[in-house]
N, CA, C and O atoms as a Tinker XYZ file with bonds, in Angstrom:
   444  protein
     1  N    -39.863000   61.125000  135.140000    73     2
     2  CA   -38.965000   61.652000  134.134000    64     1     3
     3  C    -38.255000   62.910000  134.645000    63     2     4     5
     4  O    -37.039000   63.046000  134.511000    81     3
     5  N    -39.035000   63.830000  135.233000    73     3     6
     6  CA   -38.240000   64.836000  135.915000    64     5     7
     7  C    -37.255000   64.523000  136.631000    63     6     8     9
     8  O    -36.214000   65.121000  136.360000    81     7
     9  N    -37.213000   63.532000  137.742000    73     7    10
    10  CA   -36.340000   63.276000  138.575000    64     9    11
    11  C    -34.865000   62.241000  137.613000    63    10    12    13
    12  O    -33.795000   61.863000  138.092000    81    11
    13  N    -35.098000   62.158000  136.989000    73    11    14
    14  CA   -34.551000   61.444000  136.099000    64    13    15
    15  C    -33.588000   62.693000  135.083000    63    14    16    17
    16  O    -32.361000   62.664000  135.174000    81    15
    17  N    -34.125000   63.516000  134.352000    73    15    18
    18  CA   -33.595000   64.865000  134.252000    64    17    19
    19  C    -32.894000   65.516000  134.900000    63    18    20    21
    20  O    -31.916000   66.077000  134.407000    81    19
    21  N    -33.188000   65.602000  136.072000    73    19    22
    22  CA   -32.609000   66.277000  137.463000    64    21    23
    23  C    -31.110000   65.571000  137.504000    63    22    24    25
    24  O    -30.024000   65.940000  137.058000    81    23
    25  N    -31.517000   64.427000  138.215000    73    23    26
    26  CA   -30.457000   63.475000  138.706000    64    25    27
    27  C    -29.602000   62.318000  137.816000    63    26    28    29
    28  O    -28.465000   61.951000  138.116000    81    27
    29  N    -30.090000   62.003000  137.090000    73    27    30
    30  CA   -29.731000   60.916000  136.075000    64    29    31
    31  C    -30.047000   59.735000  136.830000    63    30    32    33
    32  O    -30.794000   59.938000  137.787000    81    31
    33  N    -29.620000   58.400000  136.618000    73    31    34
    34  CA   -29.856000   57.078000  136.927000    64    33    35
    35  C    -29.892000   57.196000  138.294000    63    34    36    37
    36  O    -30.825000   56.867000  139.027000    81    35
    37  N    -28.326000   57.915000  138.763000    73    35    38
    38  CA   -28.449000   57.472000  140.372000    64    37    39
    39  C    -29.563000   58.475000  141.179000    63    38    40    41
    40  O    -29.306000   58.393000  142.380000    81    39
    41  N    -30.210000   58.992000  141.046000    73    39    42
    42  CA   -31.413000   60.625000  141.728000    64    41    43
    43  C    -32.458000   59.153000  141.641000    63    42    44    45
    44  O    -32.864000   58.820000  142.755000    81    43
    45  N    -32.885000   58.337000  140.590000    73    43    46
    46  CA   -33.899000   57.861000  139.814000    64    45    47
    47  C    -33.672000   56.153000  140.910000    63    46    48    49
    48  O    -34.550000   55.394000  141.318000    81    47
    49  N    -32.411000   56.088000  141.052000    73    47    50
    50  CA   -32.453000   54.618000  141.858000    64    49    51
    51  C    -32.498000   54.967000  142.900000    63    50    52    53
    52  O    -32.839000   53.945000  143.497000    81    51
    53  N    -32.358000   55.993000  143.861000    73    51    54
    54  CA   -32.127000   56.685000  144.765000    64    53    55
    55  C    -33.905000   56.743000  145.457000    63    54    56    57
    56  O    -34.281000   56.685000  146.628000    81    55
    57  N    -34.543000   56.853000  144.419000    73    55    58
    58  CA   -35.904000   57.114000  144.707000    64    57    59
    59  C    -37.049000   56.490000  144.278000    63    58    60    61
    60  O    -38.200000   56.634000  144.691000    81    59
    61  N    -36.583000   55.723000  143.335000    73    59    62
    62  CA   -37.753000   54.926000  142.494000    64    61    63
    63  C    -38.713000   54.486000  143.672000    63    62    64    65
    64  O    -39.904000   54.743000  143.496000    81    63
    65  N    -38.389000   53.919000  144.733000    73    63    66
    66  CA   -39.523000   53.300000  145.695000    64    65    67
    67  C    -40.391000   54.048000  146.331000    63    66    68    69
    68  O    -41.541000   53.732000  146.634000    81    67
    69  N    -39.842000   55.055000  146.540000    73    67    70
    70  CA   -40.449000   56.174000  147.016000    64    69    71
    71  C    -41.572000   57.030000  146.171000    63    70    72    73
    72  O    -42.568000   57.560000  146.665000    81    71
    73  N    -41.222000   57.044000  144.913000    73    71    74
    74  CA   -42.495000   57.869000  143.921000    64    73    75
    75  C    -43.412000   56.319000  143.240000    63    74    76    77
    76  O    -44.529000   56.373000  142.725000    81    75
    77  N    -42.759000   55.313000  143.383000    73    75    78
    78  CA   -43.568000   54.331000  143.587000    64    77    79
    79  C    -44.998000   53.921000  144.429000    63    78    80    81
    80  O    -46.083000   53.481000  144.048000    81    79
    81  N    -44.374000   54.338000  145.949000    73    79    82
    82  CA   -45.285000   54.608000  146.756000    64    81    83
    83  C    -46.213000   55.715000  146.597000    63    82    84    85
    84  O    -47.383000   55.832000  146.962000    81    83
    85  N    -45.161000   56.777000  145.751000    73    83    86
    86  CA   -46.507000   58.066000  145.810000    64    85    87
    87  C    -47.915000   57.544000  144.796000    63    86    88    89
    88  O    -49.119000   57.455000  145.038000    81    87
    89  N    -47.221000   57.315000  143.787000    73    87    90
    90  CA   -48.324000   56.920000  142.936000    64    89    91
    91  C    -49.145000   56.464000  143.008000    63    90    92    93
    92  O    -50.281000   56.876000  142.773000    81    91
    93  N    -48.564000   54.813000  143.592000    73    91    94
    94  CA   -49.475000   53.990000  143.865000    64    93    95
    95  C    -50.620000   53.655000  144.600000    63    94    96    97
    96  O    -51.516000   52.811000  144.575000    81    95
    97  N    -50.115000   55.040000  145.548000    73    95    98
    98  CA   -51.059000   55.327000  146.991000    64    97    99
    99  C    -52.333000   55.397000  146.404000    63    98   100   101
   100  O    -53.284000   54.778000  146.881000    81    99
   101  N    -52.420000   56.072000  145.451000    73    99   102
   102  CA   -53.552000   56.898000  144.850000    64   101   103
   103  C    -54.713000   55.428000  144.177000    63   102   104   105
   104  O    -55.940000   55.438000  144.269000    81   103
   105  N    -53.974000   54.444000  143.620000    73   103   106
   106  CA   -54.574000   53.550000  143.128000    64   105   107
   107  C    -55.361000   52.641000  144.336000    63   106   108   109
   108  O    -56.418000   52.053000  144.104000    81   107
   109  N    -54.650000   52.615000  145.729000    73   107   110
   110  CA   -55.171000   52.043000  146.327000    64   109   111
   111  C    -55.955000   52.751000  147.174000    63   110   112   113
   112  O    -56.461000   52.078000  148.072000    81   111
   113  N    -56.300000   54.336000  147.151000    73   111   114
   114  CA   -57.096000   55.010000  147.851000    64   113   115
   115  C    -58.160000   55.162000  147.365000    63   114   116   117
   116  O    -59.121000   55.400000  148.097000    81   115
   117  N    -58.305000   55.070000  145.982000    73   115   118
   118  CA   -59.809000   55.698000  145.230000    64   117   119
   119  C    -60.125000   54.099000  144.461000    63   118   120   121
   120  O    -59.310000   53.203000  144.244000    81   119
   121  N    -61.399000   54.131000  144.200000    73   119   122
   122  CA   -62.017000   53.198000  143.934000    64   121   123
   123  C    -61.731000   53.262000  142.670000    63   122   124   125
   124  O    -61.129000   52.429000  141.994000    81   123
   125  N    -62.240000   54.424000  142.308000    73   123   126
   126  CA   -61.896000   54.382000  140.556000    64   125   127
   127  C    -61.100000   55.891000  140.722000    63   126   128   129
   128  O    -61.247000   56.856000  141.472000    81   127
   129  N    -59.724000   55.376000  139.053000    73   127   130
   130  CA   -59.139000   56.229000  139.214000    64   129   131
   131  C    -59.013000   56.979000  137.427000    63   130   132   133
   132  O    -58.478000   56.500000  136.428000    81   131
   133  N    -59.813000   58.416000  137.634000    73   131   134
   134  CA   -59.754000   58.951000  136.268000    64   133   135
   135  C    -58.916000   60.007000  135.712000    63   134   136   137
   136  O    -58.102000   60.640000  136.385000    81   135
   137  N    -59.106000   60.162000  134.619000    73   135   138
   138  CA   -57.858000   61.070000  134.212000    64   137   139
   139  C    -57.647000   62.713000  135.029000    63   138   140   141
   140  O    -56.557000   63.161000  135.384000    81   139
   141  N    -58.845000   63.337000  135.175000    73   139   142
   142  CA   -59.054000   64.488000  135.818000    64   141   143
   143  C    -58.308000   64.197000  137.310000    63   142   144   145
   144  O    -57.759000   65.223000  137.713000    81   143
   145  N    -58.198000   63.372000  137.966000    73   143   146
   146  CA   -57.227000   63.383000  138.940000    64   145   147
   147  C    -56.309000   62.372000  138.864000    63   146   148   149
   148  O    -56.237000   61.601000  139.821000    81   147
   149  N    -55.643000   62.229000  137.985000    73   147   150
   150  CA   -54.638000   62.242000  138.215000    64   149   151
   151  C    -53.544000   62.823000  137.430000    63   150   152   153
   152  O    -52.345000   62.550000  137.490000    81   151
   153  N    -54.363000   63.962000  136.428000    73   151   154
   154  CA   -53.732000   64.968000  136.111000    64   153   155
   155  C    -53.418000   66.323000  137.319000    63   154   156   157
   156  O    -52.485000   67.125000  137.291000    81   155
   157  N    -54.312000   66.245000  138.120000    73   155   158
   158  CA   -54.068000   67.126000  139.544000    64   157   159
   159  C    -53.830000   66.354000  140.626000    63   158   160   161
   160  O    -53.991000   66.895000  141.720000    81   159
   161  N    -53.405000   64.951000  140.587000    73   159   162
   162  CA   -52.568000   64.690000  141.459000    64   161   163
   163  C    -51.440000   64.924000  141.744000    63   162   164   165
   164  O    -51.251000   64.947000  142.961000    81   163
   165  N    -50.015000   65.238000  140.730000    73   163   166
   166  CA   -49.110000   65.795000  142.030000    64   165   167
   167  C    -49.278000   67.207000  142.158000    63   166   168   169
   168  O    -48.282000   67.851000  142.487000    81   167
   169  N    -50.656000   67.976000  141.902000    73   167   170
   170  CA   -50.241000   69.336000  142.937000    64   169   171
   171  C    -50.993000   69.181000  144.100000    63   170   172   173
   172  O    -50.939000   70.016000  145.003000    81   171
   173  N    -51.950000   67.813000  144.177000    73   171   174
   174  CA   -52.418000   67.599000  145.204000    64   173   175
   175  C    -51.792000   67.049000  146.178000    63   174   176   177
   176  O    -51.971000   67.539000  147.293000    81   175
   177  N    -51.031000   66.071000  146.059000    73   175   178
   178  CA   -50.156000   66.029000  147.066000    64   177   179
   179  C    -48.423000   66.588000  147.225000    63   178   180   181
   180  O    -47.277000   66.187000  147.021000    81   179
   181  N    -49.151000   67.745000  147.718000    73   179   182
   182  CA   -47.941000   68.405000  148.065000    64   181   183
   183  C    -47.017000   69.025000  147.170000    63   182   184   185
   184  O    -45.819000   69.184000  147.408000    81   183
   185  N    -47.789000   69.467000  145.838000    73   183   186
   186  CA   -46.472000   69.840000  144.961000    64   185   187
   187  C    -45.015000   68.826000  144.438000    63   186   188   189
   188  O    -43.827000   69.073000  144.227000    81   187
   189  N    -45.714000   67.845000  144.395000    73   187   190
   190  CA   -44.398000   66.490000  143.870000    64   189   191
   191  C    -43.327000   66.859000  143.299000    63   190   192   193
   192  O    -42.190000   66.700000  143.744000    81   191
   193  N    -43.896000   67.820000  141.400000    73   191   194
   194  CA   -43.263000   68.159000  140.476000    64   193   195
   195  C    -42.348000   69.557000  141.137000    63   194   196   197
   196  O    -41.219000   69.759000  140.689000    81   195
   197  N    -42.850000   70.367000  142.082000    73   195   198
   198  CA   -42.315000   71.424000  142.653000    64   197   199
   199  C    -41.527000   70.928000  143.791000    63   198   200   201
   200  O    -40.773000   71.791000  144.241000    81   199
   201  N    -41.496000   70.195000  144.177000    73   199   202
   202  CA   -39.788000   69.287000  145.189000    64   201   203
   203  C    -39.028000   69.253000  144.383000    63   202   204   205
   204  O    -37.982000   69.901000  144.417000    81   203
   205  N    -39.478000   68.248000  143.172000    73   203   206
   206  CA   -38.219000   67.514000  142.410000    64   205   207
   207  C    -37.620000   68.824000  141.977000    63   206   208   209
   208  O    -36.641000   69.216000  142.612000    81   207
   209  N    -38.280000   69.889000  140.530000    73   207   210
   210  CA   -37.861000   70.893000  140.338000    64   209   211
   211  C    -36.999000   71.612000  141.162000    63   210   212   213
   212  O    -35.836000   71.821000  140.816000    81   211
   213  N    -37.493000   72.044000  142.308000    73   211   214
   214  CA   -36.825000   73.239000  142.936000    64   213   215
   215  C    -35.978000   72.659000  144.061000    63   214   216   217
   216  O    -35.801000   73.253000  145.125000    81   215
   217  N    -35.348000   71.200000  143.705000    73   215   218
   218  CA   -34.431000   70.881000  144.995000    64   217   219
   219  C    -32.989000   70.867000  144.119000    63   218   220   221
   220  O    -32.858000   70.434000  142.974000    81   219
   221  N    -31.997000   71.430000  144.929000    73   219   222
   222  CA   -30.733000   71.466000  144.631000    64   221   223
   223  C    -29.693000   70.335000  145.159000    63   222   224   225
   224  O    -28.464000   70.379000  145.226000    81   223
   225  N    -30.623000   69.291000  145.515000    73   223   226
   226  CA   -29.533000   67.881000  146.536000    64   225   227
   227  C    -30.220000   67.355000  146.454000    63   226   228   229
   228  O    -31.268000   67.645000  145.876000    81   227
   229  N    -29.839000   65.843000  147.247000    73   227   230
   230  CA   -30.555000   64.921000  147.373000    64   229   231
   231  C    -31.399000   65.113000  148.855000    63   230   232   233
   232  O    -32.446000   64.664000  149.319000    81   231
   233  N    -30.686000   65.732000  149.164000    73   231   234
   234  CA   -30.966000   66.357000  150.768000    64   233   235
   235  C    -32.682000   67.028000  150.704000    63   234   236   237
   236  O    -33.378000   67.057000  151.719000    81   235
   237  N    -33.113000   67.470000  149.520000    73   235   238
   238  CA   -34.106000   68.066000  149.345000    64   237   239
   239  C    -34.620000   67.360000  148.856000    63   238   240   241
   240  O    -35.771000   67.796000  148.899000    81   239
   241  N    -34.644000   66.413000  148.317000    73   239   242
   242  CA   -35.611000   65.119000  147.902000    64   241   243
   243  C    -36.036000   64.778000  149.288000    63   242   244   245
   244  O    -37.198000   64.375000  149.233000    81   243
   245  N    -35.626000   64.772000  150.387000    73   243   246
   246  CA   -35.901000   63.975000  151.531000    64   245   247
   247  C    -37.745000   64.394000  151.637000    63   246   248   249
   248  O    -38.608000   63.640000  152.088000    81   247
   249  N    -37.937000   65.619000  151.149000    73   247   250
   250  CA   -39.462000   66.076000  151.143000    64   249   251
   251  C    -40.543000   64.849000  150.462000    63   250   252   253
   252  O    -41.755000   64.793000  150.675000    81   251
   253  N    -39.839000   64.022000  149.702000    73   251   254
   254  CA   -40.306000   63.301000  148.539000    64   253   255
   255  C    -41.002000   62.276000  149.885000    63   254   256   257
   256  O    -42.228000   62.268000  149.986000    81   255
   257  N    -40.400000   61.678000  150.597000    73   255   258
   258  CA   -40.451000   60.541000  152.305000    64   257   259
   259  C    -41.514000   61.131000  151.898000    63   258   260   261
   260  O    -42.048000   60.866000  150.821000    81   259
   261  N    -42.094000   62.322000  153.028000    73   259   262
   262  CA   -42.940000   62.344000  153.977000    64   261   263
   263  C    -44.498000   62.458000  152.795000    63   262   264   265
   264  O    -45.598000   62.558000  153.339000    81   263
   265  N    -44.427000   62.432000  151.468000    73   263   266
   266  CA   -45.518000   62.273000  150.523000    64   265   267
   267  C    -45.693000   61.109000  150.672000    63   266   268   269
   268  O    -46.791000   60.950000  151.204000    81   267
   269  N    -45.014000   59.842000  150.422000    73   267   270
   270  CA   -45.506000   58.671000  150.480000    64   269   271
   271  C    -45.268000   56.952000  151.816000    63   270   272   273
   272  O    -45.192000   55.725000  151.754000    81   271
   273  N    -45.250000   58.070000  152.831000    73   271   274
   274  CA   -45.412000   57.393000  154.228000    64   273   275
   275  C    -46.671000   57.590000  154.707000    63   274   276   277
   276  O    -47.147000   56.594000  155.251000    81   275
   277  N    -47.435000   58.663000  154.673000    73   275   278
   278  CA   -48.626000   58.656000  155.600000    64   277   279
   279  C    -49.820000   57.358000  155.583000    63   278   280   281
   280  O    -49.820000   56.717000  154.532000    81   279
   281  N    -50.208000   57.189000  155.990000    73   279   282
   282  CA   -51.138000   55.927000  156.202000    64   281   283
   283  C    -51.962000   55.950000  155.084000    63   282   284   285
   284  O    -52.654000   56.929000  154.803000    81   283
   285  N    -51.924000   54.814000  154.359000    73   283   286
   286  CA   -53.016000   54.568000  153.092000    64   285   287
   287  C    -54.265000   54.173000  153.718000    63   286   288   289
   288  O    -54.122000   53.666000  154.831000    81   287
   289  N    -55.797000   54.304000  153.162000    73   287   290
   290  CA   -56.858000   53.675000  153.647000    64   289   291
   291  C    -56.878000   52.760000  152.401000    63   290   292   293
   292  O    -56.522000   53.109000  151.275000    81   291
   293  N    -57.189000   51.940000  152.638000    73   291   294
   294  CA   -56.994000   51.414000  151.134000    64   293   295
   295  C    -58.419000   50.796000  150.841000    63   294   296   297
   296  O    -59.150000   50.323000  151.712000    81   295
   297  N    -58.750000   50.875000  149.320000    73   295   298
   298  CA   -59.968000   50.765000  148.880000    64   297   299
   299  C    -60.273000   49.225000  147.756000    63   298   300   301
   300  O    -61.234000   48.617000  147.284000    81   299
   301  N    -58.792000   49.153000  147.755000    73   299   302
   302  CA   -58.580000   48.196000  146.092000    64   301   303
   303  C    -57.503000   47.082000  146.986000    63   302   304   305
   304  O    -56.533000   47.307000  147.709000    81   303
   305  N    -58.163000   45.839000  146.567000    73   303   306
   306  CA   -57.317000   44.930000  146.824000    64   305   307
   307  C    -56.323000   44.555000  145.671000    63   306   308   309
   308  O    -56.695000   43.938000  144.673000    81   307
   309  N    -54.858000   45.025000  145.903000    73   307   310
   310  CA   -54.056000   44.761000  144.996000    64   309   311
   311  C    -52.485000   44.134000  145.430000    63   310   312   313
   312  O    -51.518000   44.693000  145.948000    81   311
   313  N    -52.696000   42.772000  144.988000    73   311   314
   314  CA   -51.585000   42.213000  146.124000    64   313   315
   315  C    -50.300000   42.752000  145.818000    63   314   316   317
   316  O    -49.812000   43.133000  146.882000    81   315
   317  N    -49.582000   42.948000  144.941000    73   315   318
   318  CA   -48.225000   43.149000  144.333000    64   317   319
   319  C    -48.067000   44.731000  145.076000    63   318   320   321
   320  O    -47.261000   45.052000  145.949000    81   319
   321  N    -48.879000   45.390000  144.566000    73   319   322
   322  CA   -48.409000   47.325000  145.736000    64   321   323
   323  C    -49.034000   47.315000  146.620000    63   322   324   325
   324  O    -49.412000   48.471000  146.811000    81   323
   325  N    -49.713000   46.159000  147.916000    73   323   326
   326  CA   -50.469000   46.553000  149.047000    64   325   327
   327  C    -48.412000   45.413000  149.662000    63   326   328   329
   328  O    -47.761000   45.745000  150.652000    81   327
   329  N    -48.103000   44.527000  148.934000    73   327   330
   330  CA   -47.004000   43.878000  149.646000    64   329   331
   331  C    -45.805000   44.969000  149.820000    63   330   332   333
   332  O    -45.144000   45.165000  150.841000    81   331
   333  N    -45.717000   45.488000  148.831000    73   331   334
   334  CA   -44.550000   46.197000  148.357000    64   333   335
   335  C    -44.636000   47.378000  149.483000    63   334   336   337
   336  O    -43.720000   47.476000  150.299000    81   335
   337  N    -45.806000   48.317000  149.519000    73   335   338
   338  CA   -46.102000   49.452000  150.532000    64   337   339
   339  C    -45.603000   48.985000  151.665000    63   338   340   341
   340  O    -44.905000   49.558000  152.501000    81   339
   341  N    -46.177000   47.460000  151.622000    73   339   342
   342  CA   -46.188000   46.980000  153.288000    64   341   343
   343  C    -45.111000   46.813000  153.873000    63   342   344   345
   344  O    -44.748000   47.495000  154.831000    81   343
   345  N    -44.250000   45.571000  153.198000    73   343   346
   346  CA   -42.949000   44.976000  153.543000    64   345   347
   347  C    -41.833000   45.676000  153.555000    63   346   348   349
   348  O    -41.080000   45.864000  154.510000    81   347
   349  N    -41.682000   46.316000  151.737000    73   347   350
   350  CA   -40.667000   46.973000  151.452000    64   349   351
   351  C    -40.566000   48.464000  152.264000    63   350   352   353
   352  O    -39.539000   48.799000  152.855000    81   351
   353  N    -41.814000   49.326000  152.203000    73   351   354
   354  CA   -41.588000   50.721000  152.380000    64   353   355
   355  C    -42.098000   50.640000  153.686000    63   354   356   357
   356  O    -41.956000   51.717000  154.266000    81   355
   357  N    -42.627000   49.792000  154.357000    73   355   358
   358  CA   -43.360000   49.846000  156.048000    64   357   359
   359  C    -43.946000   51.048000  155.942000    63   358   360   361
   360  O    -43.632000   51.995000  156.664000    81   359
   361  N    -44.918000   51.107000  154.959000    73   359   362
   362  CA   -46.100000   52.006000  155.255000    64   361   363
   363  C    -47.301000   51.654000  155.959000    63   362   364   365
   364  O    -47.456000   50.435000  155.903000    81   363
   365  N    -47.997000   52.094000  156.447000    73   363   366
   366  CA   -49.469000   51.553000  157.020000    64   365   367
   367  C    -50.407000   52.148000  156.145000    63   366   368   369
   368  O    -50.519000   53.213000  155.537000    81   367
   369  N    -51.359000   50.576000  156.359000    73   367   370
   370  CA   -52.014000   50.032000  155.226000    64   369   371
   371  C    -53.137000   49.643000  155.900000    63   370   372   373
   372  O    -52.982000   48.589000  156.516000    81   371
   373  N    -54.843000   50.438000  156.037000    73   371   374
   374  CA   -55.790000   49.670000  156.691000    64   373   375
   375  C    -57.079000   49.902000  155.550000    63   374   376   377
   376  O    -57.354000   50.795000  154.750000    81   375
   377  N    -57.624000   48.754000  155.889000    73   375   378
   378  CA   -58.907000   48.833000  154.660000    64   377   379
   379  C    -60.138000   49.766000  155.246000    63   378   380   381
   380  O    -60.663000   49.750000  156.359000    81   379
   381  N    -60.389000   50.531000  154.161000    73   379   382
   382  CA   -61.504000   51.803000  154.228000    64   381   383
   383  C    -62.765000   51.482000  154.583000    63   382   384   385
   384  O    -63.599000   52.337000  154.880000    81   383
   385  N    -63.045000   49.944000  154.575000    73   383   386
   386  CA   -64.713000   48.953000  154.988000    64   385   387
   387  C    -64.015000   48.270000  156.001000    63   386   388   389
   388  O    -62.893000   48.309000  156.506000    81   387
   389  N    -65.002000   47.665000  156.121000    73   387   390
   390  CA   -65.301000   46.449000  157.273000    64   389   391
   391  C    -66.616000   45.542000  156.526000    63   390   392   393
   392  O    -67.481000   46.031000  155.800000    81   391
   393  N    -66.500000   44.223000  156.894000    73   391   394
   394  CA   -67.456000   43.419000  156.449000    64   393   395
   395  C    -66.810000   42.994000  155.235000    63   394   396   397
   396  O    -65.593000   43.063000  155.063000    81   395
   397  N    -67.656000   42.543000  154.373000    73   395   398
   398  CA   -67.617000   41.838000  152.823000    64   397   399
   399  C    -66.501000   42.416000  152.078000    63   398   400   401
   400  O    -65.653000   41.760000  151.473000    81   399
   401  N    -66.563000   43.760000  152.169000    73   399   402
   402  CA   -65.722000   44.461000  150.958000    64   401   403
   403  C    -64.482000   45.320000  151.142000    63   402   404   405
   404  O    -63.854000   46.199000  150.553000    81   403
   405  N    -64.437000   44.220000  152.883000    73   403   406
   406  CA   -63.049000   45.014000  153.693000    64   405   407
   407  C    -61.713000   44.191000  153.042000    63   406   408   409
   408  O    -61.747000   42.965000  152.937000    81   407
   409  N    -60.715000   44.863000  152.682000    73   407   410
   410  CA   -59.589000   44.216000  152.003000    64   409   411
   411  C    -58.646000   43.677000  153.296000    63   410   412   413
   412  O    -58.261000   44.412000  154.205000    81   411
   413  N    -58.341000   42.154000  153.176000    73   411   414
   414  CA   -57.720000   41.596000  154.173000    64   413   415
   415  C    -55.733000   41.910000  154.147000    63   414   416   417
   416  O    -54.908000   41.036000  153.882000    81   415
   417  N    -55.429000   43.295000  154.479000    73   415   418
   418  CA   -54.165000   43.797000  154.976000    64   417   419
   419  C    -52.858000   42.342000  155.290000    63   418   420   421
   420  O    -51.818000   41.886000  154.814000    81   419
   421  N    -53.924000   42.098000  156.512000    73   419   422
   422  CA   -53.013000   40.544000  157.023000    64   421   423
   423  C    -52.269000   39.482000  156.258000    63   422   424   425
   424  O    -51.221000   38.850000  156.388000    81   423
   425  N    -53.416000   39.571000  155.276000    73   423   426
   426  CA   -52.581000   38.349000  154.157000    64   425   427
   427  C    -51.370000   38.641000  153.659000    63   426   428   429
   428  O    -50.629000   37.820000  153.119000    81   427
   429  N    -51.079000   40.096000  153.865000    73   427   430
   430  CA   -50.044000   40.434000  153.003000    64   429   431
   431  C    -48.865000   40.977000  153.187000    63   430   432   433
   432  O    -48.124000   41.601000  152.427000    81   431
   433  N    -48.742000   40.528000  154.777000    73   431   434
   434  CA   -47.550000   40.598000  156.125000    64   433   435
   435  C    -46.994000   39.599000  155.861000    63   434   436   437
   436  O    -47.558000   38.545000  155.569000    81   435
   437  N    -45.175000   39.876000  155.956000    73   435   438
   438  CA   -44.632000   38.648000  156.078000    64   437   439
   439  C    -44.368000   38.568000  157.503000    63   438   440   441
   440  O    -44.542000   39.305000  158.474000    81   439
   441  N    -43.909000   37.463000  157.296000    73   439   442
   442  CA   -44.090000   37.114000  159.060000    64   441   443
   443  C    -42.727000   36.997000  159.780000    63   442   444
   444  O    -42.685000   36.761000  160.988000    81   443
């Protein structure tokens, strides 16, 4: 909604994939995800709400990238945002186990 405030439609289409990825990161990093963090999730990563706020361009959104590129470990098999991370945003994506309860990445490469 902030960025949306900020920018109107085009700030908001401009970026939707990108705070997509931020979010979602979080769902596929923690096993379980409760309200206590993810009410201090965006000052945990990186001040989110303090980019959008205090950028005067789009040029300063570019800070927004480097929050949701870094390598996910991922904990939760979830096909629809492990494809989307993968294909769409070419993030890297490796499962946090090995064995039984390792999430198979591969399946979810297009080829």
């Amino acid at each position: 909604m902030l960025l949306f405030d900020k920018y109107g439609e085009e700030g908001l289409y401009k970026y939707y994939k990108v705070l997509y990825a931020i979010v979602y990161r979080l769902r596929l990093e923690q096993y379980q995800v409760r309200y206590n963090k993810v009410a201090k999730y965006p000052i945990e990563m990186g001040g989110l709400f303090a980019i959008i706020e205090n950028s005067k361009n789009y040029y300063d959104l570019r800070k927004l990238n480097s929050l949701a590129s870094p390598r996910i470990d991922c904990q939760r098999d979830e096909k629809v945002i492990i494809e989307f991370l993968l294909n769409e945003m070419q993030i890297p994506i490796f499962s946090k186990f090995k064995g039984e309860a390792e999430v198979n990445i591969d399946k979810y490469r297009i080829a």
